[in-house]
VEXDREN-2710 file (C-alpha; in Angstrom, 1 decimal):
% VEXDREN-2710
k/r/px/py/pz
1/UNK/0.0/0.0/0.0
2/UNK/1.2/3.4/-1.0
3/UNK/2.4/5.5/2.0
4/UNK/0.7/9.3/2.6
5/UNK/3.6/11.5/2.0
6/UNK/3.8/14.4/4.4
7/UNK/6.2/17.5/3.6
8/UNK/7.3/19.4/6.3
9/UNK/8.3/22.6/6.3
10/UNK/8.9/23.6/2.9
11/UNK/8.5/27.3/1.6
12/UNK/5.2/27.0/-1.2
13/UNK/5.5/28.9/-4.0
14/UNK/1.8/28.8/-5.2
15/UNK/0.0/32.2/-6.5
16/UNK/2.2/34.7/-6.2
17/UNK/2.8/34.0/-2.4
18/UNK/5.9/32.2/-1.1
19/UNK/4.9/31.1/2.7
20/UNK/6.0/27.9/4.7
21/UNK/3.5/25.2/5.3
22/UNK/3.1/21.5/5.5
23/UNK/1.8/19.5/1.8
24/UNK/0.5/15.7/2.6
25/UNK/-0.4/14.1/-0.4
26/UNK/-2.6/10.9/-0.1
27/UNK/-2.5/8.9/-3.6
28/UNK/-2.3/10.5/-6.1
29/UNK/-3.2/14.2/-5.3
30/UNK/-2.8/17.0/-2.6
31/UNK/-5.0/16.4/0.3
32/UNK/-4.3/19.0/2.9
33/UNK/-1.7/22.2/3.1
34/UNK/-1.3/23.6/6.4
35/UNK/0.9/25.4/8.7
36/UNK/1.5/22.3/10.8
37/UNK/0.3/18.7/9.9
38/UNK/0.9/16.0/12.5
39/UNK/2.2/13.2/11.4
40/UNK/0.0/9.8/11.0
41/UNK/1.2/6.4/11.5
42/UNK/1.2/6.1/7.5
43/UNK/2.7/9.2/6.6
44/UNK/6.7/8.8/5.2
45/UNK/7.8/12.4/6.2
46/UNK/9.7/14.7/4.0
47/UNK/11.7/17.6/6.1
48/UNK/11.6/20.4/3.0
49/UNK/12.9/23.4/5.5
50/UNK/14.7/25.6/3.5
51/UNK/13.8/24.1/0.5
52/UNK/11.0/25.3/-2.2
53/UNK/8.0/23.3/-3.2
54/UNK/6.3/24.5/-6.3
55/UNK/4.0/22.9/-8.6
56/UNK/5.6/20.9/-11.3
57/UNK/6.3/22.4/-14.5
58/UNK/3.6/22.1/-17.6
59/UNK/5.8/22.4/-20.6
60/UNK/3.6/23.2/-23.3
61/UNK/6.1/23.0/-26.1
62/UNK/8.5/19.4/-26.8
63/UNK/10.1/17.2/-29.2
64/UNK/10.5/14.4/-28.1
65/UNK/10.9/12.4/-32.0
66/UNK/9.1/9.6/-31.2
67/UNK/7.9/7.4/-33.4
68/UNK/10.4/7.8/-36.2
69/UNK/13.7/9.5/-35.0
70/UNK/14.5/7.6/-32.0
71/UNK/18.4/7.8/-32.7
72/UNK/17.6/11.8/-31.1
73/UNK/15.8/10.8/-28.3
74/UNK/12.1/9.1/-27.4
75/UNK/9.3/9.7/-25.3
76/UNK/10.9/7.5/-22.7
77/UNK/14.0/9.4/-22.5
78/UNK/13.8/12.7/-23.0
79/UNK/10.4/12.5/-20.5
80/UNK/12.9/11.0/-17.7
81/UNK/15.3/13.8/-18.4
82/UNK/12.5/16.2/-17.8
83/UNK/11.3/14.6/-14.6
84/UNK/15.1/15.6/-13.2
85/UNK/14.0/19.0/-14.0
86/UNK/11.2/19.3/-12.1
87/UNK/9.1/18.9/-15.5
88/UNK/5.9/17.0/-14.9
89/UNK/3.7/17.5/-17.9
90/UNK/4.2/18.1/-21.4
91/UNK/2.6/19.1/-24.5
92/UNK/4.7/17.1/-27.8
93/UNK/4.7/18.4/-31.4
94/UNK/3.5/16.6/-34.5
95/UNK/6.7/16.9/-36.7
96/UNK/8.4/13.1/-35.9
97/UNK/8.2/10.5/-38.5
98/UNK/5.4/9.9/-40.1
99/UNK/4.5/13.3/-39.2
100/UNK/0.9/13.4/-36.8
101/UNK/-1.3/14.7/-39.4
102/UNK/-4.2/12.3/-38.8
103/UNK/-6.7/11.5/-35.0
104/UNK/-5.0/7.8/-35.8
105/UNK/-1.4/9.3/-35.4
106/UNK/-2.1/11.2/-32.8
107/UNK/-3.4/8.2/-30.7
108/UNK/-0.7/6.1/-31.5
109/UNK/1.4/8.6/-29.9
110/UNK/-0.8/8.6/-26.5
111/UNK/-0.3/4.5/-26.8
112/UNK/3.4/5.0/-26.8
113/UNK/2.9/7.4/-23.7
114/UNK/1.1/5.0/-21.3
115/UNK/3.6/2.6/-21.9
116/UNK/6.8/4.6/-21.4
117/UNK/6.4/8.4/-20.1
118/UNK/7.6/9.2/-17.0
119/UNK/5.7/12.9/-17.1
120/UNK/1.9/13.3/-17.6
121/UNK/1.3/14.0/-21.5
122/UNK/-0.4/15.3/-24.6
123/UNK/-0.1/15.7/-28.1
124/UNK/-0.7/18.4/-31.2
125/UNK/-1.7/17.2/-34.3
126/UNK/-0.5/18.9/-37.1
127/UNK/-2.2/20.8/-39.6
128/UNK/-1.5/21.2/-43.0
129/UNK/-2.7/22.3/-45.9
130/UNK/-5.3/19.2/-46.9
131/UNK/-6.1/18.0/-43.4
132/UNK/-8.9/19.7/-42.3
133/UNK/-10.9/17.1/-42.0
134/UNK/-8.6/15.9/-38.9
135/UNK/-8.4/19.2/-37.5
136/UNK/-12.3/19.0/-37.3
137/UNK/-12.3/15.7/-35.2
138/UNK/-9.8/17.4/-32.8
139/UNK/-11.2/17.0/-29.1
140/UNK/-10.7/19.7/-26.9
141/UNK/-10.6/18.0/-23.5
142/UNK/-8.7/15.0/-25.2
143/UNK/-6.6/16.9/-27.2
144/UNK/-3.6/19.7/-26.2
145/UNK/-4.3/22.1/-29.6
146/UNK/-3.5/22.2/-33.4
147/UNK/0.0/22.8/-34.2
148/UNK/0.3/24.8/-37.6
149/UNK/4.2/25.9/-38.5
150/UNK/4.0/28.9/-40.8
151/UNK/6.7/29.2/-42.5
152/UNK/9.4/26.3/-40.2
153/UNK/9.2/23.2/-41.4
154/UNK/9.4/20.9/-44.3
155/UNK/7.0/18.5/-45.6
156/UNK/3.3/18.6/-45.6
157/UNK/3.7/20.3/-42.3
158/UNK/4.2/23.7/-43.7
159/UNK/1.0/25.2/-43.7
160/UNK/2.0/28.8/-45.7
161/UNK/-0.8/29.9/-48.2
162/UNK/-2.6/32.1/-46.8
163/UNK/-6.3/30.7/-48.1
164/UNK/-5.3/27.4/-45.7
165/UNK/-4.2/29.1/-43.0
166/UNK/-7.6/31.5/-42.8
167/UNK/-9.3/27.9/-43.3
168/UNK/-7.4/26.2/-40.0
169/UNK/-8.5/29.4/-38.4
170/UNK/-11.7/29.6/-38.7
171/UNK/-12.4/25.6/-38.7
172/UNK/-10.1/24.6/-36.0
173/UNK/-11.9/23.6/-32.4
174/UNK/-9.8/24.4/-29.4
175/UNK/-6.3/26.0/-29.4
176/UNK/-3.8/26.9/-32.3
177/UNK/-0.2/27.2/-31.2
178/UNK/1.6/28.5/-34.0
179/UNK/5.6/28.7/-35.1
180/UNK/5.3/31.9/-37.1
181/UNK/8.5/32.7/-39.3
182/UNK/8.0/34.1/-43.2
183/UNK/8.9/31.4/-45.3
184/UNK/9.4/33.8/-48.0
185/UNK/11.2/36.4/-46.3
186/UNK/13.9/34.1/-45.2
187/UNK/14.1/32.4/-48.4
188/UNK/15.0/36.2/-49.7
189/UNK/17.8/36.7/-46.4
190/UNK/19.1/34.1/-47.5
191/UNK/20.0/34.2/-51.0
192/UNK/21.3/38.0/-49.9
193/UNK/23.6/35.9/-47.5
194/UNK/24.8/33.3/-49.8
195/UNK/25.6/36.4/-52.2
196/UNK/28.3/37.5/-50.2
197/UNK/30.5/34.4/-51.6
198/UNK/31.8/33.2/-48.1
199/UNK/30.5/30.0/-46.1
200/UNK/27.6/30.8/-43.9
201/UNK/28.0/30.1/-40.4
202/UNK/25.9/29.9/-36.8
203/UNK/26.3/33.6/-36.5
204/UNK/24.1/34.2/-39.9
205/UNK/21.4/32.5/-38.5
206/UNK/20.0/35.4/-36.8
207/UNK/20.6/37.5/-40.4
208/UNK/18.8/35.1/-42.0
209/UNK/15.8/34.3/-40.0
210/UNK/15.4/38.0/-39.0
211/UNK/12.7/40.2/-37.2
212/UNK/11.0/40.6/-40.2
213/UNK/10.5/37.1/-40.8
214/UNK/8.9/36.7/-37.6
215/UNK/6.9/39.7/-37.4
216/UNK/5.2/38.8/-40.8
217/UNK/4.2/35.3/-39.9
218/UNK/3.1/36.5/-36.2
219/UNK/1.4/39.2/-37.2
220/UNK/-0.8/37.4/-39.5
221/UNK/-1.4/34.9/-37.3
222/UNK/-2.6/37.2/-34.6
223/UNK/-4.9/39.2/-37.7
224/UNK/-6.5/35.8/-38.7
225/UNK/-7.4/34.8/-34.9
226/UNK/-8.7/38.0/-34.3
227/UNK/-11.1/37.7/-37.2
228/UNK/-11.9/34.4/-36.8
229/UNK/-12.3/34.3/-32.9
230/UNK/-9.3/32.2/-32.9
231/UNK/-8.1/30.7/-29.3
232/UNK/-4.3/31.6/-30.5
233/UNK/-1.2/31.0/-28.8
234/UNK/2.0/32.0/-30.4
235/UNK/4.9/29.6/-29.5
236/UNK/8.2/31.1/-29.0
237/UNK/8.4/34.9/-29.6
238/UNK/12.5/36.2/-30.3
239/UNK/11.7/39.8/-31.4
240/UNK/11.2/42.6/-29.4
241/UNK/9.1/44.1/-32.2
242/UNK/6.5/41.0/-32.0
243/UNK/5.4/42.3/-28.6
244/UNK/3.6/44.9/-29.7
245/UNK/1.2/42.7/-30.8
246/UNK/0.2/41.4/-27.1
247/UNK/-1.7/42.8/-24.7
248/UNK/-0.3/43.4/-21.5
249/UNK/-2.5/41.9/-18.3
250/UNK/-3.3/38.2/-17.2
251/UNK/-3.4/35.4/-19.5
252/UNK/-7.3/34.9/-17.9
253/UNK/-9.0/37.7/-20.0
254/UNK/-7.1/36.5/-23.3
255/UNK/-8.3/35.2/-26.6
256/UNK/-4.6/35.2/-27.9
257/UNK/-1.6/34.3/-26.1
258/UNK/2.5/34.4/-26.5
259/UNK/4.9/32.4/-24.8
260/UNK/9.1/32.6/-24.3
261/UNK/11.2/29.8/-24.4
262/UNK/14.1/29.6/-22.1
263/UNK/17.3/29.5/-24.6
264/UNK/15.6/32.5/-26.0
265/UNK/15.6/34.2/-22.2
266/UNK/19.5/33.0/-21.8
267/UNK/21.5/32.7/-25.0
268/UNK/22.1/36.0/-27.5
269/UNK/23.7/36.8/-30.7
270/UNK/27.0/37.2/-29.1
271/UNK/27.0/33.7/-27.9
272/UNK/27.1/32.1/-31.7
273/UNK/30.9/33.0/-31.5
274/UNK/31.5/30.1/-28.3
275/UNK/28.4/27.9/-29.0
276/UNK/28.3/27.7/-32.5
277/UNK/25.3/25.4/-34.2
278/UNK/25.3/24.0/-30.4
279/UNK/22.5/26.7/-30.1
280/UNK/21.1/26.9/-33.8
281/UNK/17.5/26.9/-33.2
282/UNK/14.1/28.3/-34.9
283/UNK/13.1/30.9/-34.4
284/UNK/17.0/32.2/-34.0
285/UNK/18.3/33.3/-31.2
286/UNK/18.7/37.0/-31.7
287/UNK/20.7/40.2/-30.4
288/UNK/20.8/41.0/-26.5
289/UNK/18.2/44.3/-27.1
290/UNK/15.3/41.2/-28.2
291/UNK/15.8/38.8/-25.1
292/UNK/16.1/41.6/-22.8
293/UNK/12.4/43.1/-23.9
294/UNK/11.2/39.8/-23.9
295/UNK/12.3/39.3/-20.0
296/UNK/10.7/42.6/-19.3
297/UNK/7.5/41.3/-21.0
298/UNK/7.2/38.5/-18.5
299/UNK/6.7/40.9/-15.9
300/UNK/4.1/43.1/-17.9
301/UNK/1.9/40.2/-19.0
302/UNK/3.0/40.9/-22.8
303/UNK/4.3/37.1/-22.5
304/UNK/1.8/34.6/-20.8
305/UNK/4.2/31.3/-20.7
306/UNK/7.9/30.0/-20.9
307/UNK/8.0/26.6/-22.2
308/UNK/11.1/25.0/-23.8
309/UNK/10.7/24.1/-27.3
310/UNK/13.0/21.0/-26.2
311/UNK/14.5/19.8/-29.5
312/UNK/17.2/17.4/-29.4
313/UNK/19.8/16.0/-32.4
314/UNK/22.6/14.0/-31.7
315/UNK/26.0/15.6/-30.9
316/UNK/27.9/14.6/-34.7
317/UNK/24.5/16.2/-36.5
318/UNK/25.6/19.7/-34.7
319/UNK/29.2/19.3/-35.5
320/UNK/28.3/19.3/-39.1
321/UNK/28.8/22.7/-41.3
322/UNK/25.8/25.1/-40.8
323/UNK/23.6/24.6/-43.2
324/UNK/23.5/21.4/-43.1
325/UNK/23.5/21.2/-39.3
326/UNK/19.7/20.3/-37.9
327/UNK/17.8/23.3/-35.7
328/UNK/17.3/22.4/-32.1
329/UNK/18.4/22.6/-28.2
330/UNK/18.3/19.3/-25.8
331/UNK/16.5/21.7/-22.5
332/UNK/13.7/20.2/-20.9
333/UNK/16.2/18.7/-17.7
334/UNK/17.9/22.1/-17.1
335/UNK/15.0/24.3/-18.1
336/UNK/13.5/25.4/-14.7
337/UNK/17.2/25.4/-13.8
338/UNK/17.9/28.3/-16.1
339/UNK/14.6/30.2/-14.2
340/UNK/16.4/30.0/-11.0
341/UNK/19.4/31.6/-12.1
342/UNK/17.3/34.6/-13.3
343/UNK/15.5/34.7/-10.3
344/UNK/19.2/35.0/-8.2
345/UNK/20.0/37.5/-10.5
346/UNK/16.7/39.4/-9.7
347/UNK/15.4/39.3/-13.4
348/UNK/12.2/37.5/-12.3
349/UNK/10.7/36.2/-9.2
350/UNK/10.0/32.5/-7.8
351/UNK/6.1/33.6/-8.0
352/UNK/6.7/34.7/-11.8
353/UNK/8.5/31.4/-12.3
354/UNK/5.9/29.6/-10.9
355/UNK/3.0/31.8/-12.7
356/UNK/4.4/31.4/-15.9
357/UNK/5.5/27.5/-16.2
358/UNK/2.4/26.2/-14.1
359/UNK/0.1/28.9/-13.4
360/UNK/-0.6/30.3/-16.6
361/UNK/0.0/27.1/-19.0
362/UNK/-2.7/25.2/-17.0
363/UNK/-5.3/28.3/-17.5
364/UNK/-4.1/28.6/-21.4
365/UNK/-5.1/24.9/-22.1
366/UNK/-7.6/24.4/-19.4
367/UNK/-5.8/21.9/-17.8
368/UNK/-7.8/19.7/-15.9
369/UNK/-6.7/19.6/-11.6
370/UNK/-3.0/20.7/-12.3
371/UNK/-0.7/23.8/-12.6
372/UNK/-1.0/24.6/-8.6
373/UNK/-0.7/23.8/-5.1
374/UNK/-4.0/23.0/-3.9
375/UNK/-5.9/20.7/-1.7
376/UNK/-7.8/18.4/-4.4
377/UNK/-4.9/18.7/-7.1
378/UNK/-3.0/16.2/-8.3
379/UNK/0.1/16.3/-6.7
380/UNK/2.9/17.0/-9.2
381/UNK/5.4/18.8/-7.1
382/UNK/9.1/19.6/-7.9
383/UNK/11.0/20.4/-4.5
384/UNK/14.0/23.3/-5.4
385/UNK/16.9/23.5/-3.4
386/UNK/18.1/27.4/-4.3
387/UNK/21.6/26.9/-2.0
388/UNK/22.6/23.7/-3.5
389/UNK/24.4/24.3/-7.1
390/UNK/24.4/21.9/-10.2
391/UNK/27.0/21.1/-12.2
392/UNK/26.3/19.9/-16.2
393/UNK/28.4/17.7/-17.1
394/UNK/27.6/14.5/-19.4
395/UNK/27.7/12.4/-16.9
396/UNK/25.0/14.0/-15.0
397/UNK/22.9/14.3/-18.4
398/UNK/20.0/12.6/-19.1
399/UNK/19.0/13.0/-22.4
400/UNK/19.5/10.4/-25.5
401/UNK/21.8/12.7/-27.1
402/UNK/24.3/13.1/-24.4
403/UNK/25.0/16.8/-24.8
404/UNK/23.2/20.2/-23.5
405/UNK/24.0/23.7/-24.2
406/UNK/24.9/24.2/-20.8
407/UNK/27.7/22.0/-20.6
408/UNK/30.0/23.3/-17.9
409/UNK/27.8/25.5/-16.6
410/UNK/27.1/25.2/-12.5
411/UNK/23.9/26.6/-11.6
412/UNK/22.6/28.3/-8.3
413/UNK/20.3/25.4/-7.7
414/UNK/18.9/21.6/-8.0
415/UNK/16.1/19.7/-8.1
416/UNK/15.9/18.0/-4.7
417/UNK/13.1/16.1/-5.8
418/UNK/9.8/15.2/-8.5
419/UNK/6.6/14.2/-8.1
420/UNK/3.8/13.1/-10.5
421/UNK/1.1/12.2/-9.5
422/UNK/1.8/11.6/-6.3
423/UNK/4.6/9.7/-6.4
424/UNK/8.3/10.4/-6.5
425/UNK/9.5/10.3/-9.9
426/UNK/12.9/12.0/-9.2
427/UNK/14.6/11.9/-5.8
428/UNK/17.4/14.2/-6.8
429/UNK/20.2/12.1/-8.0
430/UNK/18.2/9.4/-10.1
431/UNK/14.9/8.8/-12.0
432/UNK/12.7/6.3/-10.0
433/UNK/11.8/3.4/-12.1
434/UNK/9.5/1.6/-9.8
435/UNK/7.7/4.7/-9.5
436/UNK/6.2/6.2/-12.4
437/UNK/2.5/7.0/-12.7
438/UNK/1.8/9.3/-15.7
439/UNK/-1.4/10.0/-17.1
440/UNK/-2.8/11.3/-20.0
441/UNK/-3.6/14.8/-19.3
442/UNK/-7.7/15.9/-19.4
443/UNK/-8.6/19.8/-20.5
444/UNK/-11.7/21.6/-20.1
445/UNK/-11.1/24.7/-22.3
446/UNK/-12.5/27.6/-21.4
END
């Protein structure tokens, strides 16, 4: 029989307070937070003082390249990496291989999940430019959203003319989250680039997939939802100019939503010189001016979410030469991580961490008993020690491709410890086999 779990003394992070209390979960959710809780005879106690409990993360944005590209990583793997950081629900895109374009896909994906996750799930399908047929059978409280790339992908998956994308927009039940970058304008950067007669490197990547490209797609995007109605969140904003198109305010009052990612909050043009295609990505990672905006649009509402856009490729892909070098950074296992830093640097608070990888993705996609620290909730809790620092080294790495961005980095703080659903996933040093108890996640949109 499954022991209560009582934890002691732990400072809550949980809407926009930070207080210490007690937390006793019994099963698989939260079923009393007090200042003092007296220990019962089946209650294995936790001492959390000094420590910070906060709900898990809900990363709303993953690759995980499963089925199809399991030499990068799989839902097995790349779920247990995010469990070590304090990840304990994600949202997975459609591009793998075959690319989840149909409801039968999109299942097979969720029959993968049950069988191997280690964090609570869902998945996009993908729209393109002759499914919307599929996008019509999308469920709502089965289903996370319709992915549509404008203008970043390859494949049927590229959803660019502009009579589809009004089509997705007004047909599509539930959520949009969209990948907006102008197909055509960086097809145009480019050839400018390859002009200049030299081979391209990292540090073009920026020049060729500029502001322009993203304000174009985004901005459309935004115009079609807001003549359509359109529940729109925009995935991964780079440009300071793209703000303007947000309002500022909480996410509850929104029809149309943007999010950061947190390579995009860390990494800037200058960094291409070290990094290299290490931290080649889409959209690029732009000049120091862009991030900083963005970080001060976290604190005026401008940005709703930070997710992670977790995209890994194996280590000799990346050491190839640019071009041919694949778009993505391995992040979901030091993503929170990366928060914590900011927040000892006073850029953002543990209450804005909290708000905007819990809080605020669980009220985006209606997710259903999660996203907080509440009595009734399922208990997915990540427990932060903020004095203990964290090392990256590959050894300590935990996703299929070996490497992160943040190699030989040591950050302020560690995950102590995970739970999902009630039981302890992560306890700090290693994943918990025995343990794991995802679940498909459940929405009721809004």
């Amino acid at each position: 029989m499954k022991k209560n779990i009582l934890i002691k003394n732990a400072q809550l992070v949980n809407e926009g307070e930070v207080y210490v209390s007690d937390l006793r979960i019994c099963g698989e959710r939260i079923e009393k937070i007090a200042d003092s809780i007296t220990p019962m005879s089946n209650d294995e106690v936790v001492d959390a003082s000094g420590l910070y409990l906060i709900p898990g993360m809900i990363d709303d944005q993953v690759h995980f390249r499963e089925p199809g590209l399991a030499h990068k990583g799989t839902i097995a793997s790349e779920s247990r990496a995010a469990v070590a950081g304090g990840i304990t629900s994600f949202m997975e895109m459609p591009n793998v291989n075959p690319s989840t374009t149909t409801i039968e896909a999109l299942e097979s994906k969720f029959k993968i999940a049950e069988k191997t996750a280690a964090a609570n799930y869902s998945f996009y399908l993908g729209a393109t430019e002759a499914n919307i047929d599929e996008i019509k059978r999308v469920d709502p409280t089965k289903h996370c959203g319709v992915k549509v790339f404008m203008g970043a992908s390859t494949g049927s998956l590229l959803v660019e003319d502009p009579a589809a994308l009004e089509h997705i927009f007004r047909e599509a039940p539930g959520l949009i989250a969209t990948h907006c970058e102008s197909g055509p304008v960086i097809a145009k950067n480019l050839e400018r680039a390859m002009s200049l007669n030299r081979p391209l490197v990292a540090a073009d990547h920026p020049v060729i997939r500029d502001t322009e490209a993203c304000y174009a797609s985004s901005s459309m995007a935004v115009g079609f939802a807001k003549k359509h109605g359109t529940k729109l969140h925009v995935l991964h904003l780079t440009t300071e100019k793209e703000l303007s198109l947000f309002e500022k305010g909480p996410i509850t009052s929104k029809q149309i939503t943007a999010e950061a990612c947190v390579h995009h909050l860390w990494f800037c043009d200058q960094d291409y010189t070290e990094k290299g295609n290490l931290i080649k990505c889409n959209p690029a990672i732009k000049a120091a001016s862009d991030r900083d905006a963005i970080i001060q649009a976290l604190h005026d509402g401008r940005i709703d979410i930070i997710a992670t856009d977790h995209a890994p490729h194996t280590w000799e892909e990346k050491q190839q030469e640019f071009m041919a070098a694949p778009a993505g950074l391995p992040l979901v296992q030091h993503a929170l991580l990366t928060l914590f830093d900011h927040v000892k640097h006073d850029r953002m608070s543990l209450a804005q961490v909290v708000e905007k990888t819990a809080h605020n993705p669980a009220i985006r996609y209606g997710v259903v008993d999660r996203g907080y620290l509440r009595e009734g909730y399922f208990a997915d809790l990540a427990l932060v020690d903020m004095g203990t620092p964290c090392a990256v080294t590959k050894e300590n790495t935990l996703f299929h491709c070996g490497w992160s961005p943040y190699m030989g980095h040591k950050f302020s703080s560690s995950i102590a410890s995970t739970w999902v659903n009630g039981y302890l996933v992560f306890d700090g040093q290693e994943v918990q086999e025995r343990s794991l108890n995802s679940k498909r996640l459940a929405f009721s949109p809004v």
